[in-house]
C-alpha positions in Angstrom: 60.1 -73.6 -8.8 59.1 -74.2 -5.1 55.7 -74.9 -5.3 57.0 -78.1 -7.3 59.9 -79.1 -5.0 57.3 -79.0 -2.1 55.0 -81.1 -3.0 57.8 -83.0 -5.0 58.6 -84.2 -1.0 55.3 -84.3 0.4 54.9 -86.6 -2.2 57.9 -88.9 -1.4 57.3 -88.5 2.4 53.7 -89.6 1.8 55.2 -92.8 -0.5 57.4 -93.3 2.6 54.6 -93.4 5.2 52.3 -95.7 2.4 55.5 -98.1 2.3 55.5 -97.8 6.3 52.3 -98.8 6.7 52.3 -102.1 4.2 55.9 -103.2 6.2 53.6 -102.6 9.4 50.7 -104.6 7.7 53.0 -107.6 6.5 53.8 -107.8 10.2 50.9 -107.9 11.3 50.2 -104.5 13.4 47.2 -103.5 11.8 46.8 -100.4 14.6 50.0 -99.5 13.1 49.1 -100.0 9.5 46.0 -98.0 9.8 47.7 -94.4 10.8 50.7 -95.2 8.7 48.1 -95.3 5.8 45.5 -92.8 7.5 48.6 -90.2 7.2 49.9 -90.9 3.7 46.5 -90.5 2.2 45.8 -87.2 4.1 49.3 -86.3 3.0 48.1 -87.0 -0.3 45.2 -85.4 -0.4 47.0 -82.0 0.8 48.9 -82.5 -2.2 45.8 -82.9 -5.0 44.2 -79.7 -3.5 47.5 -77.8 -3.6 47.7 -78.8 -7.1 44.1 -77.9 -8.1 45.0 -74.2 -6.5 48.6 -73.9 -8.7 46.0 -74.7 -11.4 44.1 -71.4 -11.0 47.6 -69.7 -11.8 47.9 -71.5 -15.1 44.5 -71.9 -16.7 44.7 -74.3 -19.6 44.7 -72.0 -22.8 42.2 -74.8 -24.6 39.3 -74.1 -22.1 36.7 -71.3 -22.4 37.0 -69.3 -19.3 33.9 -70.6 -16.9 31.4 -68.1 -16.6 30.8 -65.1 -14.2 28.6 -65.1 -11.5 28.3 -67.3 -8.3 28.4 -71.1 -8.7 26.2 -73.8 -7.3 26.7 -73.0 -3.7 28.1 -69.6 -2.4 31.9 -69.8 -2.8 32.1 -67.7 -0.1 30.3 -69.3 2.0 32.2 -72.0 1.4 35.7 -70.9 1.6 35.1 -69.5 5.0 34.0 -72.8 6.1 37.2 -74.1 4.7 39.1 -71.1 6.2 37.5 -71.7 9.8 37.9 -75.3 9.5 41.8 -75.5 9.0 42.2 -72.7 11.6 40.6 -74.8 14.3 42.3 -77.8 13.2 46.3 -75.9 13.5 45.0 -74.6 16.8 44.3 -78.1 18.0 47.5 -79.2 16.8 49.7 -76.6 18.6 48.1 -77.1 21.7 48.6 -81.0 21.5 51.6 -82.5 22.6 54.6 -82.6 20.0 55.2 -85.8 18.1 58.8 -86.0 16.3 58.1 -84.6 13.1 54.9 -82.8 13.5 56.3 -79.1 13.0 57.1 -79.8 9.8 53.5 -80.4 9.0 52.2 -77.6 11.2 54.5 -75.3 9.6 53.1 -76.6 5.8 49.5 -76.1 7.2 50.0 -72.6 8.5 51.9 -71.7 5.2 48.7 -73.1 3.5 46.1 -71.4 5.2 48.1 -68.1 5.1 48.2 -68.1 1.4 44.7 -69.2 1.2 43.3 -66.0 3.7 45.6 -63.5 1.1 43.6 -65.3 -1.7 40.0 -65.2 0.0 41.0 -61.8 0.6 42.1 -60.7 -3.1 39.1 -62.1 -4.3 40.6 -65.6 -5.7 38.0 -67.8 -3.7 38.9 -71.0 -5.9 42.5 -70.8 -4.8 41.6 -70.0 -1.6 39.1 -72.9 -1.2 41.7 -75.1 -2.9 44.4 -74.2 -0.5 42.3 -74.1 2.7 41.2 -77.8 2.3 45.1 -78.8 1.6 45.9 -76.8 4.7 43.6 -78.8 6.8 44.3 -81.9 5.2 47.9 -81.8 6.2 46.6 -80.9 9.4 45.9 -84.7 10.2 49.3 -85.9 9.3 51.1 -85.6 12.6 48.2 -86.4 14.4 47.7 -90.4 13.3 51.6 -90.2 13.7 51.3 -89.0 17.0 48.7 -91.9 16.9 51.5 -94.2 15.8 53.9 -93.6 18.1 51.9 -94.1 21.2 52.1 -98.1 21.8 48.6 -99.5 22.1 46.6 -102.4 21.5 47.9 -104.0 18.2 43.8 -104.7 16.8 41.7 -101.5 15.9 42.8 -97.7 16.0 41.6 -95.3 18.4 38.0 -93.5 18.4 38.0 -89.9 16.7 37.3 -87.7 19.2 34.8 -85.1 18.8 35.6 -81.7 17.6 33.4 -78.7 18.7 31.6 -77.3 16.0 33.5 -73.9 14.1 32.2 -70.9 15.1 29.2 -69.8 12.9 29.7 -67.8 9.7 28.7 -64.3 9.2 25.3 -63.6 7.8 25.9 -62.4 4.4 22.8 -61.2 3.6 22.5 -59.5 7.1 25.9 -57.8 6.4 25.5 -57.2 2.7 28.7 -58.9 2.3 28.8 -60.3 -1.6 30.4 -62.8 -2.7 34.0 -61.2 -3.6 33.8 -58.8 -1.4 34.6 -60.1 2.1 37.5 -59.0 3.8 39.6 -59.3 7.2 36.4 -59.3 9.9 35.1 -61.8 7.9 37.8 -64.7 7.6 39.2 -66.3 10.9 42.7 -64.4 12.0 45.9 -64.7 10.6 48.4 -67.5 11.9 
């Protein structure tokens, strides 16, 4: 189906941009090198966590279903976060300048963290946490491009810069807001 074709490609575009940056090593621009590489791996992780969340819609019939009740950490806490975080990071890239390329990405991420709000919102926090991180993860791609195809010194790749902080997350206990049952005012808008 299409969930396979798509990251079918995002697989072969991230082989493409790991065989970019090993031509870029061999000749010696390791600036180069380094957001070749920087973008296949976060292309590749994009992929793993949208591969964990199709695995929430085919549980293996072998396990024992894991048991009720919250987790370790509050999943939804923790989905927000996730939520938050990969809406900042598509609002950064849409107000950065275009690299050649980049919409493509852009589009992926806000297809991402659209399916992952419907999730957080149906209760499916796993999913949702799954496909928020892959939605932020692709979020980096066409920003070491962009990296890439701004000619700079050929030795060590540019600072991060700093990010503000994501606005603070609701108080749960304040709002008496469980787990599973957060909705709209609680997630970060739609894109």
């Amino acid at each position: 189906g299409r969930p396979e074709e798509r990251l079918r490609d995002w697989i072969e575009r991230a082989v493409k941009l790991y065989r970019d940056g090993v031509k870029a090593f061999e000749e010696g621009d390791r600036r180069l090198a380094h957001e070749y590489g920087a973008a296949a791996h976060d292309l590749a992780r994009a992929v793993d966590h949208a591969r964990n969340a199709a695995r929430y819609d085919r549980p293996d019939p072998d396990l024992p279903t894991p048991p009720e009740g919250p987790g370790p950490e509050d999943a939804g806490d923790r989905v927000r976060h996730d939520l938050y975080r990969a809406y900042e990071r598509i609002c950064e890239i849409r107000e950065d300048e275009p690299v050649a390329g980049a919409s493509f990405y852009l589009d992926a991420a806000k297809d991402l963290y659209n399916a992952a709000r419907r999730d957080a919102e149906a209760g499916r926090l796993e999913r949702a946490g799954e496909l928020a991180r892959a939605a932020e993860a692709i979020t980096h791609v066409p920003e070491h491009l962009g990296h890439a195809a701004v000619e700079g010194p050929n030795d060590q790749p540019e600072p991060k810069r700093l990010r503000p902080e994501p606005p603070p997350l609701p108080d749960l206990k304040r709002d008496h807001v469980r787990d599973r049952d957060f909705g709209p005012r609680d997630l970060p808008p739609p894109l």
